[in-house]
LUMGUTI-666529 format. One record per residue (C-alpha): residue in three letters; x, y, z; residue number from 0. Coordinates in nm, 3 decimals. Layout:
- ALA, X, Y, Z, NUM
...
# end
This chain:
- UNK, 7.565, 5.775, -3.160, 0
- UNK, 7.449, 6.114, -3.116, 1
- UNK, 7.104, 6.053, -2.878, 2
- UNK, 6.951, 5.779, -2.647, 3
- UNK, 6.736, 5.693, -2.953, 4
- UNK, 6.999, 5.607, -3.163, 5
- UNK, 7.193, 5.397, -2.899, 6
- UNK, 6.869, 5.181, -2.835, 7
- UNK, 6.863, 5.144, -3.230, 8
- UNK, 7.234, 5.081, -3.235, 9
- UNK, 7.216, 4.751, -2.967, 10
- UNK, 6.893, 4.651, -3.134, 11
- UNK, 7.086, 4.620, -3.438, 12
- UNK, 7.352, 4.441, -3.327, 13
- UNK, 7.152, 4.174, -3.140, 14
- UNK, 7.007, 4.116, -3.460, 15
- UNK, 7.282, 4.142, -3.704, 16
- UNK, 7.578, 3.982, -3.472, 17
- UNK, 7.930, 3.971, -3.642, 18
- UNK, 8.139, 3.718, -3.518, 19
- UNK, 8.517, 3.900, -3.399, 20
- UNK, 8.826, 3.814, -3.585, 21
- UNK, 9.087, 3.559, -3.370, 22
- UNK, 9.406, 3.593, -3.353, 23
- UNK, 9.745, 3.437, -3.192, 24
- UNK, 9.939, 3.760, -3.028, 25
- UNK, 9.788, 3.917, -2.726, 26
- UNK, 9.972, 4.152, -2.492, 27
- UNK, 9.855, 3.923, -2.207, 28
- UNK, 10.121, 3.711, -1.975, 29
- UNK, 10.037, 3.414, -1.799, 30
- UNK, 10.103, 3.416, -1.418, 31
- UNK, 10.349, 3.161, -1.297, 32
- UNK, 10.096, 3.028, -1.056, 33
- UNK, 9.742, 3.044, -0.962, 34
- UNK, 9.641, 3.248, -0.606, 35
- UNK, 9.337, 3.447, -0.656, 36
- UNK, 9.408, 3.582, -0.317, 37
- UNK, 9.665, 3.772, -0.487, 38
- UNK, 9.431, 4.001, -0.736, 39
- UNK, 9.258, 4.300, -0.638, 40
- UNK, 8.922, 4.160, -0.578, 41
- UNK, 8.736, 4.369, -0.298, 42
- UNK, 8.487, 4.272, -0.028, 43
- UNK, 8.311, 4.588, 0.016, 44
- UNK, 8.004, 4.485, 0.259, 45
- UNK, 8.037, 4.331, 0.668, 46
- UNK, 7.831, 4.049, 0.569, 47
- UNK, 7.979, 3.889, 0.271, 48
- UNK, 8.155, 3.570, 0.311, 49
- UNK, 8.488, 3.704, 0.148, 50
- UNK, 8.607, 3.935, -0.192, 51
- UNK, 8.376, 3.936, -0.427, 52
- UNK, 8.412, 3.954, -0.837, 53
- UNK, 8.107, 4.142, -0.933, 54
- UNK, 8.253, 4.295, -1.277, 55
- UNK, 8.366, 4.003, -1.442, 56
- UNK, 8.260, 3.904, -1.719, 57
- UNK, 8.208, 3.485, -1.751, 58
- UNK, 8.240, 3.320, -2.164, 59
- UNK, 8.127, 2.988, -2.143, 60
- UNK, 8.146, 2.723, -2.377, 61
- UNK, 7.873, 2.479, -2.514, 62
- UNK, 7.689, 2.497, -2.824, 63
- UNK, 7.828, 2.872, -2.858, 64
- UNK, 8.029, 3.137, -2.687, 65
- UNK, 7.768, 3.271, -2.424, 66
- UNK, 7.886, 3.625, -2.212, 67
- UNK, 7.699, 3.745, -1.898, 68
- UNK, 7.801, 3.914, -1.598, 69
- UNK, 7.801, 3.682, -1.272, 70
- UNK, 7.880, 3.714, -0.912, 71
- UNK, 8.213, 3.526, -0.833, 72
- UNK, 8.296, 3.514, -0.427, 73
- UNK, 8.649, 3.348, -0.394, 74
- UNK, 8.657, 3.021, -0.177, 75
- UNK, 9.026, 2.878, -0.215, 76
- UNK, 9.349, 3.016, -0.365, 77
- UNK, 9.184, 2.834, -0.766, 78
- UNK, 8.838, 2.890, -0.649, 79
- UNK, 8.544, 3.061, -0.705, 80
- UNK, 8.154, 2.977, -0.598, 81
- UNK, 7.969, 3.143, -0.874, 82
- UNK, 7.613, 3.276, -0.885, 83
- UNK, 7.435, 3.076, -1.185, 84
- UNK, 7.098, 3.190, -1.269, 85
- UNK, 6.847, 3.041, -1.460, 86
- UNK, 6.966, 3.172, -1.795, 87
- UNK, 7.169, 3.104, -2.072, 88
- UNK, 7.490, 3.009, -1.890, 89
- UNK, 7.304, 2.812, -1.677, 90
- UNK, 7.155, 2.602, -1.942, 91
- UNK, 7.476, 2.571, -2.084, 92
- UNK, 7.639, 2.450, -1.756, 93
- UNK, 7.340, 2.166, -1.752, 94
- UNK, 7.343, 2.063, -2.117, 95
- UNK, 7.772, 2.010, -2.043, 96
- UNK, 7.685, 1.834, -1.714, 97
- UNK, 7.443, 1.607, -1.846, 98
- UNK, 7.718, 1.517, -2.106, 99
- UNK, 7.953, 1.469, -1.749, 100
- UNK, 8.187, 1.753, -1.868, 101
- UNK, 8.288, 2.053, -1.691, 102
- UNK, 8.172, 2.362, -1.868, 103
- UNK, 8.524, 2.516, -2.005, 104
- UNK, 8.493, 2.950, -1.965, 105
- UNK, 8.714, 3.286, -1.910, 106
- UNK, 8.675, 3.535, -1.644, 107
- UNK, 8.787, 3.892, -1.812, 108
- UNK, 8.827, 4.134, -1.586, 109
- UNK, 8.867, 4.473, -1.754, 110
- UNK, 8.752, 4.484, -2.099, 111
- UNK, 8.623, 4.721, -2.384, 112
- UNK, 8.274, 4.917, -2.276, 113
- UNK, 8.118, 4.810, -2.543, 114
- UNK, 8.219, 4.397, -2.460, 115
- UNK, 8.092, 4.488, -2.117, 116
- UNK, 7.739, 4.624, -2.255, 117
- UNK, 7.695, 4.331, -2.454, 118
- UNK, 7.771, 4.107, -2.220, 119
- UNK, 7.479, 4.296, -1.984, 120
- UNK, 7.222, 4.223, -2.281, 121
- UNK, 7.049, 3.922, -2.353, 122
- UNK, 7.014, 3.810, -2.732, 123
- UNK, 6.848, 3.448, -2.860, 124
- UNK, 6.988, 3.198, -2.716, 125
- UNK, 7.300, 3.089, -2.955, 126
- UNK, 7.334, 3.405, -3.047, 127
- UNK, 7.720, 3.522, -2.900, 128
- UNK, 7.742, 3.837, -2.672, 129
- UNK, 8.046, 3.845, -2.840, 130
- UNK, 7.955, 3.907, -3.188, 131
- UNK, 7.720, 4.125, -3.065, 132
- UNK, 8.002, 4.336, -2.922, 133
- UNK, 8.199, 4.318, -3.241, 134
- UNK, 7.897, 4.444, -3.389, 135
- UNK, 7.861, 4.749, -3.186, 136
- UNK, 8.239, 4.795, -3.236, 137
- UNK, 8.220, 4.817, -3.586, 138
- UNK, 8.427, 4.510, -3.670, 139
- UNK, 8.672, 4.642, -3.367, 140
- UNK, 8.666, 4.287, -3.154, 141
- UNK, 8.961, 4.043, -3.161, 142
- UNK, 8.991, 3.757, -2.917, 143
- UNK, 9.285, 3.509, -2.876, 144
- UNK, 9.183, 3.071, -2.788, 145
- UNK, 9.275, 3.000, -2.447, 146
- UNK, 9.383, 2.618, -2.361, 147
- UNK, 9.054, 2.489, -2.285, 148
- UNK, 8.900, 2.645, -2.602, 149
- UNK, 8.749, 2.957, -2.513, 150
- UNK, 8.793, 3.308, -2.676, 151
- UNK, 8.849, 3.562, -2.469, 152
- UNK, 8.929, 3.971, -2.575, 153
- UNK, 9.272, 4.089, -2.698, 154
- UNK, 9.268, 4.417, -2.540, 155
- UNK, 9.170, 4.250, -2.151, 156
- UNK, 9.318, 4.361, -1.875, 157
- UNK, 9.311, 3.992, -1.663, 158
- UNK, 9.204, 3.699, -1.809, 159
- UNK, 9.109, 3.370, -1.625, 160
- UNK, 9.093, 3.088, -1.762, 161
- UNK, 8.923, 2.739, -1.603, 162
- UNK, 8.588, 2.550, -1.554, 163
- UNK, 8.268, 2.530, -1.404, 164
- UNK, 8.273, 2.206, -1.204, 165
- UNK, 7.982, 1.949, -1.299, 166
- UNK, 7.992, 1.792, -0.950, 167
- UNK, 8.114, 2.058, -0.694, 168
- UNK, 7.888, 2.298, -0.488, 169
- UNK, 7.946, 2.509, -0.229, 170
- UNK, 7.726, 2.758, -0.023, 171
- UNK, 7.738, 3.119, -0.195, 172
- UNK, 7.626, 3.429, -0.003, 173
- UNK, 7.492, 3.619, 0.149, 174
- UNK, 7.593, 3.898, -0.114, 175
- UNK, 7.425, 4.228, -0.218, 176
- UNK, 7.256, 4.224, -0.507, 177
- UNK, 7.171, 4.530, -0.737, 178
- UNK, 6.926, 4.651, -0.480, 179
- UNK, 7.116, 4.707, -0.220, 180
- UNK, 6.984, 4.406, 0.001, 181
- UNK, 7.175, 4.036, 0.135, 182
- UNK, 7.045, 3.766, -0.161, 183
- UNK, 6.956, 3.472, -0.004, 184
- UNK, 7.218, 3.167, 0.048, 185
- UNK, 7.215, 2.916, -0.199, 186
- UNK, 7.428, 2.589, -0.350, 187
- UNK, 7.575, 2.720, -0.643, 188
- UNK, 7.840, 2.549, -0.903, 189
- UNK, 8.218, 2.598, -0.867, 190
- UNK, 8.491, 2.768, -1.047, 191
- UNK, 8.840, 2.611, -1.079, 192
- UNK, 9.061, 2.858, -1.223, 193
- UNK, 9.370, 2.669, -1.405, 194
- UNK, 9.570, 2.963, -1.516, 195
- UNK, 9.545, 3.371, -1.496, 196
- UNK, 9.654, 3.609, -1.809, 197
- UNK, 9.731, 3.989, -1.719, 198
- UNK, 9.858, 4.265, -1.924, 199
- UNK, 10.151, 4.473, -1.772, 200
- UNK, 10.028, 4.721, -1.494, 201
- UNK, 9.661, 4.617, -1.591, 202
- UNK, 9.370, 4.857, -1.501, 203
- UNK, 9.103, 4.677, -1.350, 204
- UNK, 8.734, 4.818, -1.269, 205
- UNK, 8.488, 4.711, -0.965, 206
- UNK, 8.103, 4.702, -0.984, 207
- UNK, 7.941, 4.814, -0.624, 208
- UNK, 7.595, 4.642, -0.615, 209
- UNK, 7.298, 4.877, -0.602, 210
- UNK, 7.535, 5.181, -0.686, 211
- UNK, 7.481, 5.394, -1.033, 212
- UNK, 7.709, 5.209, -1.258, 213
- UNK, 7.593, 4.894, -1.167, 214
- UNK, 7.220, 4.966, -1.234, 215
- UNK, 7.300, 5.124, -1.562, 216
- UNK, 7.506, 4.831, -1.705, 217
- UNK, 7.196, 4.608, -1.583, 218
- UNK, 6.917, 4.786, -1.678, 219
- UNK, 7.033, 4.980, -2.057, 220
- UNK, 6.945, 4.683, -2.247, 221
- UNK, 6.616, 4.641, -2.055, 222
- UNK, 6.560, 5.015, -2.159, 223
- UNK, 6.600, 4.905, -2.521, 224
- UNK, 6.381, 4.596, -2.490, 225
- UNK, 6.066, 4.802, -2.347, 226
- UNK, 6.126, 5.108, -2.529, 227
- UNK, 6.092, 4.853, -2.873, 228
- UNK, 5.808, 4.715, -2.718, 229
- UNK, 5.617, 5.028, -2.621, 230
- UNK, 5.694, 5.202, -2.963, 231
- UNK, 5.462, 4.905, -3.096, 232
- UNK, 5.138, 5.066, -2.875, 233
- UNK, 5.175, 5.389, -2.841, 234
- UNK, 5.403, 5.693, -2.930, 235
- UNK, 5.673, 5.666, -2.711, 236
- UNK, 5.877, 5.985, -2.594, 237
- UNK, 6.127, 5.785, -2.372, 238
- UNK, 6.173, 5.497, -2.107, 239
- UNK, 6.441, 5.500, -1.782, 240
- UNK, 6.452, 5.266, -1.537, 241
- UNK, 6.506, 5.420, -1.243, 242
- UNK, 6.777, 5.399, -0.973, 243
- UNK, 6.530, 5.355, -0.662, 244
- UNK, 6.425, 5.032, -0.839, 245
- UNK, 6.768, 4.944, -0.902, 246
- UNK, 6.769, 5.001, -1.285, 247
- UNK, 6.562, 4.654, -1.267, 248
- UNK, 6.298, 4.663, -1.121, 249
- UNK, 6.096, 5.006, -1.175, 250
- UNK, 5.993, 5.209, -1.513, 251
- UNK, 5.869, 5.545, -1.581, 252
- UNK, 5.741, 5.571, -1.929, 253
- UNK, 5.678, 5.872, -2.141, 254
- UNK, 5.411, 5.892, -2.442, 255
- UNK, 5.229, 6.054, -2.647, 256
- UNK, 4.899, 5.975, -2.579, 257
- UNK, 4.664, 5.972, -2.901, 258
- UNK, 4.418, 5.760, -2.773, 259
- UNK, 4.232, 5.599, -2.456, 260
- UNK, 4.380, 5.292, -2.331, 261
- UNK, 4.761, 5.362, -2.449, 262
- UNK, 4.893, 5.393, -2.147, 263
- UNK, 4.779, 5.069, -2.007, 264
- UNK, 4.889, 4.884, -2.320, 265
- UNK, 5.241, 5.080, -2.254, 266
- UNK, 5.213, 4.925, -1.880, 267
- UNK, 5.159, 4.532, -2.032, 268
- UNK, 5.420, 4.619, -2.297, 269
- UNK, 5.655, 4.684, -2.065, 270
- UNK, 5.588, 4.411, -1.840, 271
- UNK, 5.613, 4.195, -2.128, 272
- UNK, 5.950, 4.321, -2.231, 273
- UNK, 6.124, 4.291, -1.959, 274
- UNK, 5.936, 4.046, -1.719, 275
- UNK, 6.151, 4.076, -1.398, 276
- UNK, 5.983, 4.464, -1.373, 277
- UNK, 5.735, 4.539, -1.099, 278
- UNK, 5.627, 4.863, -1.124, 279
- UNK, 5.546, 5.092, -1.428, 280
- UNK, 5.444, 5.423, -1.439, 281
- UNK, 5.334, 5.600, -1.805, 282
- UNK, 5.323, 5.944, -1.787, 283
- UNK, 5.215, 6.200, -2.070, 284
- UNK, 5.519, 6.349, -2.278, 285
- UNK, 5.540, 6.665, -2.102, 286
- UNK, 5.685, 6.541, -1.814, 287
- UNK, 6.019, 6.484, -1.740, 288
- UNK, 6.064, 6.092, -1.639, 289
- UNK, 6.413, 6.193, -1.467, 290
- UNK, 6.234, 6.426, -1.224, 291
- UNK, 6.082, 6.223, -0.922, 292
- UNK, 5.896, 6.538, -0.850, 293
- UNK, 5.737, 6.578, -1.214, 294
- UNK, 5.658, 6.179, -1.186, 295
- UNK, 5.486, 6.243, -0.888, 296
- UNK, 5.300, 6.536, -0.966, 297
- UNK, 5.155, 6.377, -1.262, 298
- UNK, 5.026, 6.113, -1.082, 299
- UNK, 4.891, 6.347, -0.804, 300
- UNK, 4.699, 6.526, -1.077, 301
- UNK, 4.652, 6.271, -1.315, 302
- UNK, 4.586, 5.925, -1.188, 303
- UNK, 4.257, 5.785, -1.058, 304
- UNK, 4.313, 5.397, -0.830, 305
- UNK, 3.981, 5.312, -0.980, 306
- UNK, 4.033, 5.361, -1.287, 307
- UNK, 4.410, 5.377, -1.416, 308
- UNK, 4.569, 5.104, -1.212, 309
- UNK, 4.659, 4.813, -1.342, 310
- UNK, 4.743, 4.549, -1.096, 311
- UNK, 4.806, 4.156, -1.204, 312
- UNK, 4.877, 3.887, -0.917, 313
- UNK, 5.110, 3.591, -0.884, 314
- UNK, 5.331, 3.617, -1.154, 315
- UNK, 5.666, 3.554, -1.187, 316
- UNK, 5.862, 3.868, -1.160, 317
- UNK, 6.199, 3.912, -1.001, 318
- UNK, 6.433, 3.676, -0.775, 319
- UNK, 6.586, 3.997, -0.698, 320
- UNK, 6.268, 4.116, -0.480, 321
- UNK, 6.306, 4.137, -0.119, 322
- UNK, 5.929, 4.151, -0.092, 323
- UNK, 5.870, 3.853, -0.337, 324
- UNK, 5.576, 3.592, -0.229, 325
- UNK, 5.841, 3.344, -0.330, 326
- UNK, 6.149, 3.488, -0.423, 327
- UNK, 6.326, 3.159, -0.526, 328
- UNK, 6.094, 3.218, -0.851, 329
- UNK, 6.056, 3.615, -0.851, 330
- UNK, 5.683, 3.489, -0.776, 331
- UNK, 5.483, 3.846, -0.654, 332
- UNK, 5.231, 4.123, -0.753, 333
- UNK, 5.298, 4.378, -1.033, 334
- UNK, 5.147, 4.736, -1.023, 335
- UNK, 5.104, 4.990, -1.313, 336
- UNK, 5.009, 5.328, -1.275, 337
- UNK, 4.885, 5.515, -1.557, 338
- UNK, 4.928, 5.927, -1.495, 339
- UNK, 4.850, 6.024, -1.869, 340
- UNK, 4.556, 6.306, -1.892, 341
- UNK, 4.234, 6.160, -1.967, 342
- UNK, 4.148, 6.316, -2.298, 343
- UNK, 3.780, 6.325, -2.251, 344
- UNK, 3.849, 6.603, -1.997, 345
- UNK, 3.906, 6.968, -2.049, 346
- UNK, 4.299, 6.997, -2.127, 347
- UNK, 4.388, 7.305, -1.929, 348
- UNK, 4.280, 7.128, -1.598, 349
- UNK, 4.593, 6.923, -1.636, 350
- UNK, 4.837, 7.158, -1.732, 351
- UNK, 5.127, 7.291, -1.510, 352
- UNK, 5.109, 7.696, -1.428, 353
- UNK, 5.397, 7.850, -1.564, 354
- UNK, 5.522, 8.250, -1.456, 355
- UNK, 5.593, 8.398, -1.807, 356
- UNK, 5.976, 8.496, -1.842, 357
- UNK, 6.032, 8.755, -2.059, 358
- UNK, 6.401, 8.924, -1.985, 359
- UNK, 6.698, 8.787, -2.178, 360
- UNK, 6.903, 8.692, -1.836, 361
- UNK, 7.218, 8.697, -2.070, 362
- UNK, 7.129, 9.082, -2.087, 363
- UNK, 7.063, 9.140, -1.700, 364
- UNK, 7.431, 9.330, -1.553, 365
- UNK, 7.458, 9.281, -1.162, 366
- UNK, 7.651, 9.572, -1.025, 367
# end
């Protein structure tokens, strides 16, 4: 993969042509005598949260298919996690088990391949495995080994837990910080039992600090992907980043080439479209750099009109991840877009940037 361009087309790809990972019996992993989750390197790294908290672990649950998606885990007992369940595919899978009155069999890995972790930050169809996804992206790479309760988990993981999703056990989980840096609200959610833990010799585990870089990215690439695919249907699009004020979730800045009135509001509903928990979308014209707050601002400064380029639609459902939410157990609020693309029934050079001409080779300059 040689540009952003080609990694959007790359995941793309492999959501849609998923190849399901070879399985095998040897693994490098050895099973723990016991289970004390009190005894891993799990860190609690804010004053309010209720004790360490898993936040790069990657839960494979089992129902109709092998689903993978990152979840919060807060440990509760020396077998026990509360887990954060939202209303996704996991969560559906938890509900069609429970309504069957079985516990939802999955594996916690804890350390895994980049691309297993990017994959399991996406969000293909519905019975469509994060895992062949993965083994997509790693050309054919992927091998996983069947725990005792049936699910596959990676070869090559570092720590490997193994258990269940309780149908009939809750327990209060929170507060937490979320990906924007604020306390989630408390809530009932499901809980873990973990029945046995695999590790690899010395294994190398990595953490996931809410609202920091790495977090954002792993969130937000795959929502990148989504709107960038989605824009390229309305306009020209130059490039798409959601951008680490908002998280990596909840704000865009959009680049295009603008051929026509109107493009960069359709780029605005595309986006919103795309990726529904966004708020905020700015389109700017493809001369602007979209990883320069500064430029971003500037083009709206000298660009955007309120009464005529904003775009602002009401009680919809957005977020649960917004503070400002009018009911964030929904993600119900207001979404804004601000179109800063040059109207092109105006003279040109009004809207373009001064530039001092620059005509010595600096290479050639000698400072004595």
């Amino acid at each position: 993969v040689g540009s952003i361009e080609e990694a959007y087309v790359k995941l793309l790809e492999a959501e849609a042509n998923p190849l399901e990972p070879s399985e095998v019996n040897d693994t490098p992993l050895v099973k723990l005598p016991q289970v004390d989750l009190r005894t891993l390197p799990i860190p609690r790294f804010f004053e309010r949260e209720p004790g360490p908290c898993l936040t790069s672990g990657v839960v494979l649950g089992l129902g109709d298919y092998v689903n993978a998606s990152f979840h919060r885990l807060t440990v509760i007992d020396k077998d026990k996690f509360v887990i954060r369940l939202v209303p996704r595919h996991l969560y559906r899978i938890f509900n069609e088990n429970r309504a069957k009155g079985h516990d939802t069999p999955i594996a916690i890995v804890w350390g895994a391949h980049p691309a297993f972790l990017l994959a399991a930050a996406s969000s293909p169809p519905y019975g469509v495995s994060e895992l062949a996804v993965a083994n997509r992206i790693m050309n054919g790479g992927l091998r996983v080994f069947r725990l005792g309760n049936g699910v596959p988990a990676p070869v090559d993981a570092e720590v490997v837990m193994e258990g269940y999703i309780l149908k009939d056990a809750e327990h209060d989980e929170g507060p937490c910080v979320d990906v924007m840096g604020t306390y989630d609200t408390v809530r009932r959610q499901p809980v873990v039992k973990v029945t046995a833990i695999y590790v690899k010799p010395n294994p190398l585990v990595h953490v996931l600090v809410a609202g920091d870089a790495e977090s954002s990215i792993l969130m937000g690439f795959e929502k990148e992907v989504k709107i960038w695919n989605a824009v390229r249907a309305v306009a020209d699009v130059k490039a798409v980043r959601l951008t680490r004020g908002g998280g990596g979730w909840l704000h865009a800045v959009i680049a295009i080439r603008k051929a026509v009135e109107g493009e960069g509001k359709n780029a605005i509903l595309a986006a919103f479209a795309a990726h529904p928990s966004l708020k905020h979308v700015i389109v700017v014209d493809d001369d602007i750099d979209i990883d320069d707050p500064y430029e971003v601002e500037w083009a709206i400064a000298t660009r955007f009109r309120a009464d005529e380029d904003l775009v602002i639609i009401s009680n919809v459902r957005g977020s649960s991840l917004d503070p400002a939410a009018i009911d964030q157990s929904i993600g119900l609020t207001t979404k804004m877009g601000i179109d800063a693309t040059k109207p092109l029934n105006r003279e040109q050079w009004r809207f373009e940037r001064a530039r001092i001409p620059v005509r010595i080779n600096i290479d050639e300059v000698k400072l004595e």
